[in-house]
Each structure stands twice: as C-alpha cells, then as structure tokens.
N, C-alpha and C positions, 0 to 999 in steps of 0.2 A: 504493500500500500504506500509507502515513502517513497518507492522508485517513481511511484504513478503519479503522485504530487507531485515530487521534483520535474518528471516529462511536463507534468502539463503546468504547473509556474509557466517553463522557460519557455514554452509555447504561448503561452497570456503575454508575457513580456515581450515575446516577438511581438505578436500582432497589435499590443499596445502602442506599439513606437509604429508601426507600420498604420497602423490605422488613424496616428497624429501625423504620418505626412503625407497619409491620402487625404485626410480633412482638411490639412495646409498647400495640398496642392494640384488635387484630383478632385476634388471637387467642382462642380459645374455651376460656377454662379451662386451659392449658397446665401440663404437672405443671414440676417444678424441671428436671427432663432437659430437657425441650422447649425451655423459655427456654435453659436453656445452651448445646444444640446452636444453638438460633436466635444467638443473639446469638456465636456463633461465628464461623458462616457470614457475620453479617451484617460484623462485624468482620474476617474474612480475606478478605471481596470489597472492603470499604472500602480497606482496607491495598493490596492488589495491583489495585486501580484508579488508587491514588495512585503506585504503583511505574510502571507501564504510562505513566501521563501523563507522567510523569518522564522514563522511557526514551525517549520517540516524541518528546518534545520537544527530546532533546540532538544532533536531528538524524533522519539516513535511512540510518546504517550499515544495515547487514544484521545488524549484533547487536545492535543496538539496536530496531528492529521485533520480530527474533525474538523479543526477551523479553517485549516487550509483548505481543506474538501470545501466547507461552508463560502470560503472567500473566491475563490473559482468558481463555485458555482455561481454566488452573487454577481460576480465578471459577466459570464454567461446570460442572465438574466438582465440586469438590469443594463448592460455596455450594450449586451446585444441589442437588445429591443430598441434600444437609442439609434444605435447604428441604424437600425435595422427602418425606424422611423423616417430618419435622414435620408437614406436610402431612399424609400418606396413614396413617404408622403403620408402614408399609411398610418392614422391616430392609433389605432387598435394596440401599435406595438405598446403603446406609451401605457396600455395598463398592466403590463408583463414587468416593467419596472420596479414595480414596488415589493415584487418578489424578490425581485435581485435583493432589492435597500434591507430586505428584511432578514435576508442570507447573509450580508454583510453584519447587520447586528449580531445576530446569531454566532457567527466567528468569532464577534470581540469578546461578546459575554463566555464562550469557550478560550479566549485567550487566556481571560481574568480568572475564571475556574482553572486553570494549568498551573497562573502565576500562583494559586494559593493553595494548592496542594504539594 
C-alpha cells in the first residue's frame, strides 16, 4: 500500500505542474472565473500532493497511508471536477467538489490522529 501512495503522489505532482502550464498556456481565451477556478484546483492538488508525500513518508501507520489515500483522493475529486468544469463548461462538475474539500478534511483530521498516537 506505500508503494501505491508513493506511485501515485508522484503522478498528482506531475500533473499538478502540468496542469498549471496548461492553465498558463493552453488554454483558449479563458475568462477571469476560469483562470481562478484553474489555478485553484491546480494549487489544492499541489498542496495535498505535498501533504500525501509527507504523510506516506513518516512511515506505514494505517493513519498515515489513510491520509495520503484521503489527500489523493480529494486531488481527484475536487482538482478534477474543477479541471474538468474549465474544460467542458459543464456546472455539474462543480458539485463533485465538495467531495474532494471533504477528503481533504478527512486527511488532516487522520494526520492529527497519527500526530497523537
């Protein structure tokens, strides 16, 4: 289970940087909303890929994978759906978000339970 967190960190952290120079530079006329949703998402997959490497590195608790699991997955969800928004135009992604925000929580609160055991 640590191998597979550390594969997919480094895979979030690719596409995190890949997906702030496609935002910065393949993007197609984007209005002010776009850029900001973009560089949101790209910014909260940055953050909770560096969180994730963090946690999967301080060992193989079982709360420390989880959060990592937890913070990848909120990547997933909530970066995606953003992305995914910008992309298409498409409101619908925009309610898949708050799953991510809430995988994201979910991590910290498993961070803080690791710290205190």
């Amino acid at each position: 289970m640590a191998a597979a967190v550390g594969v997919i960190t480094g895979l979030s952290g690719l596409t995190a940087v890949a997906a702030g120079a496609y935002g910065a530079h393949g993007l197609d006329n984007p209005t002010d909303y776009q850029k900001k949703v973009w560089e949101r998402a790209t910014t909260y997959q940055l953050a909770h890929t560096g969180a994730a490497l963090a946690v999967a590195s301080r060992g193989s608790s079982k709360l420390a994978l989880g959060a990592g699991a937890l913070f990848l997955t909120g990547n997933a969800l909530f970066s995606g759906s953003l992305y995914a928004l910008v992309l298409t135009g498409d409101s619908q992604f925009a309610r898949v978000a708050p799953y991510g925000g809430g995988c994201y929580m979910l991590g910290w609160i498993a961070v803080a339970a690791a710290a205190a055991l």
